[in-house]
N, C-alpha and C positions, 0 to 999 in steps of 0.2 A: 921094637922101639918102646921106651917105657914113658909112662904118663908125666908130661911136664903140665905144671901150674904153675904160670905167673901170677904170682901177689903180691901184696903189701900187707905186712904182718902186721900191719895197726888197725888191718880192715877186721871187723869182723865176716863180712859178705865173705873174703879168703879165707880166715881161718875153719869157717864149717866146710869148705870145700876140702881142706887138708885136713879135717880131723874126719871127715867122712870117708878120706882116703886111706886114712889110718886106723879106721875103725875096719874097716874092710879088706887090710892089711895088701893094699892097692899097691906096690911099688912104685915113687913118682919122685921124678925130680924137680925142686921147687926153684923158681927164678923170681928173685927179692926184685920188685920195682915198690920205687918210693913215688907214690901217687904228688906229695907236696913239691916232689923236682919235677915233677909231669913227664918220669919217664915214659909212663902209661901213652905219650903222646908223641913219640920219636915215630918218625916213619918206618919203618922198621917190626914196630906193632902195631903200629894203624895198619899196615900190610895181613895181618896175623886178624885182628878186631877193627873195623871198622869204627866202632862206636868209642874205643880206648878206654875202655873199662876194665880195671881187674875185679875177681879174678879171670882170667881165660886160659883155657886146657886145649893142650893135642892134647887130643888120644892117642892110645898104640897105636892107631893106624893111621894115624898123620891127620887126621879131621881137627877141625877146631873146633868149639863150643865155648861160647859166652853168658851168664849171669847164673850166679852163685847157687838158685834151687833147681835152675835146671841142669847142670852140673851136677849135684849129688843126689837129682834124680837118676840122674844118667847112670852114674858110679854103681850106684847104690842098687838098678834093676836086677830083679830076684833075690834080692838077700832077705834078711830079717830087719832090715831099718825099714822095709815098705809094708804095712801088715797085707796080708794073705784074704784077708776078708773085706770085699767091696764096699762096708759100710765105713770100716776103721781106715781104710785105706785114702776113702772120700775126705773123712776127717783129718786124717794128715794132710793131706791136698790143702784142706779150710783153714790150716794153721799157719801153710807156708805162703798162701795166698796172704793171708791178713798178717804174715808179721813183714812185707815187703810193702803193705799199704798202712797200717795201722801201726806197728810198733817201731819201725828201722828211721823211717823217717822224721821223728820226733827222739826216740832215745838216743840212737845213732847219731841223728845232727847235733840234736843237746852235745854229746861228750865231742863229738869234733871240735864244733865250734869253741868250748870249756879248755879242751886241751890243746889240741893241735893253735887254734886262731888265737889262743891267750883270753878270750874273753871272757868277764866275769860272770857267775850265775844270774846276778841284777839286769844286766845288759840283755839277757835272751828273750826271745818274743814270747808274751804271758801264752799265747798259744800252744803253742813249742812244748811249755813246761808243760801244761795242763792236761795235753794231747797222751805227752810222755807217760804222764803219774795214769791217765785211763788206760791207757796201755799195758801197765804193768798194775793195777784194777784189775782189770780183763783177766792176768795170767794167774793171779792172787786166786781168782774165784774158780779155777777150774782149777787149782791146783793145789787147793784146799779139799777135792772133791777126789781127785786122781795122781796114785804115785810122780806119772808122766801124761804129759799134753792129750796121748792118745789112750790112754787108759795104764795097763799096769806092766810096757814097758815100751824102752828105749824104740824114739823113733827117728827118720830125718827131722820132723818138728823139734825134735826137743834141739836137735842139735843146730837148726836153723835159730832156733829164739835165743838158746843159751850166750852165744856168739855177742851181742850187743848185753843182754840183760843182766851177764854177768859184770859187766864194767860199766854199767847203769850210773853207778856211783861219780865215775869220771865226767858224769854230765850235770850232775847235782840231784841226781836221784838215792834216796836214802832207802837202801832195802829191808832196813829195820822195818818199817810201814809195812811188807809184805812178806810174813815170817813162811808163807807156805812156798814162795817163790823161793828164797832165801835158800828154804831146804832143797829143793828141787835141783837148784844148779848148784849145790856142793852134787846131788845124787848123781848127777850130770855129768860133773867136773870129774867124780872117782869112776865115772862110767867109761869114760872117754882118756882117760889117765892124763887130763889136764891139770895144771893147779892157777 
């Protein structure tokens, strides 16, 4: 059986699943749900996921698995996206924790809400914005410091952050303000053979 993922290609939480799958040259067949028709919530996948979240994976062997870093941790065990040393390893851990508490839910909502719901940048909670911009603050200043998230290469972190930060802009975030992220996810983007 080969590895299906159901997504929504406007997700980022999906696309680091399928580029993780791709970086790892994972075979998998991809099932487009559109989260705004609330496919995600047909019985049918509520059977499949509970909770009606994409992304969600069979594996080859018929299992399921739900949310997006546990997923390409899963994908990802024993490769070279997980470093090899307990400390850098731990570090990746700290990056994929904080970018599903700290960066996804302010950058991430910002461009939803921007694109998808039509709302203007004016209209969004000064919070929201504020939270965003420390956010990508935060990624500016380690990334000033190191090629990638975990030092001097590609990890799941980079490819979990990259996922929203790159389309930052679609939320009203300007990554001029943050020329070392900026570079980071083009390094990212040619890493991953995205554009």
């Amino acid at each position: 059986m080969t590895l299906r993922i159901y997504g929504d290609s406007k997700s980022g939480n999906c696309l680091k699943v399928k580029w993780t799958a791709e970086r790892l040259h994972l075979p998998y067949d991809w099932v487009e749900l559109d989260i705004l028709k609330a496919e995600s919530r047909t019985p049918d996948f509520l059977a499949l996921n509970p909770a009606g979240q994409v992304p969600t994976v069979i594996l080859r062997d018929g299992r399921v698995l739900a949310q997006s870093n546990a997923i390409m941790l899963h994908l990802a065990d024993g490769s070279v996206l997980i470093p090899s040393d307990p400390y850098e390893r731990a570090k990746m851990y700290e990056w994929l924790f904080w970018e599903q508490y700290s960066h996804e839910p302010y950058v991430a909502v910002a461009r939803f809400q921007m694109t998808y719901l039509g709302k203007p940048r004016e209209s969004l909670d000064g919070k929201l914005v504020e939270k965003g911009k420390a956010a990508l603050a935060r990624l500016e200043t380690q990334l000033a410091a190191t090629p990638f998230l975990v030092g001097k290469r590609l990890t799941l972190a980079d490819i979990a952050l990259v996922a929203y930060t790159r389309v930052a802009h679609e939320g009203g975030f300007d990554l001029s303000a943050y020329p070392a992220v900026k570079a980071w996810v083009g390094r990212v983007e040619v890493a991953l053979g995205i554009h």
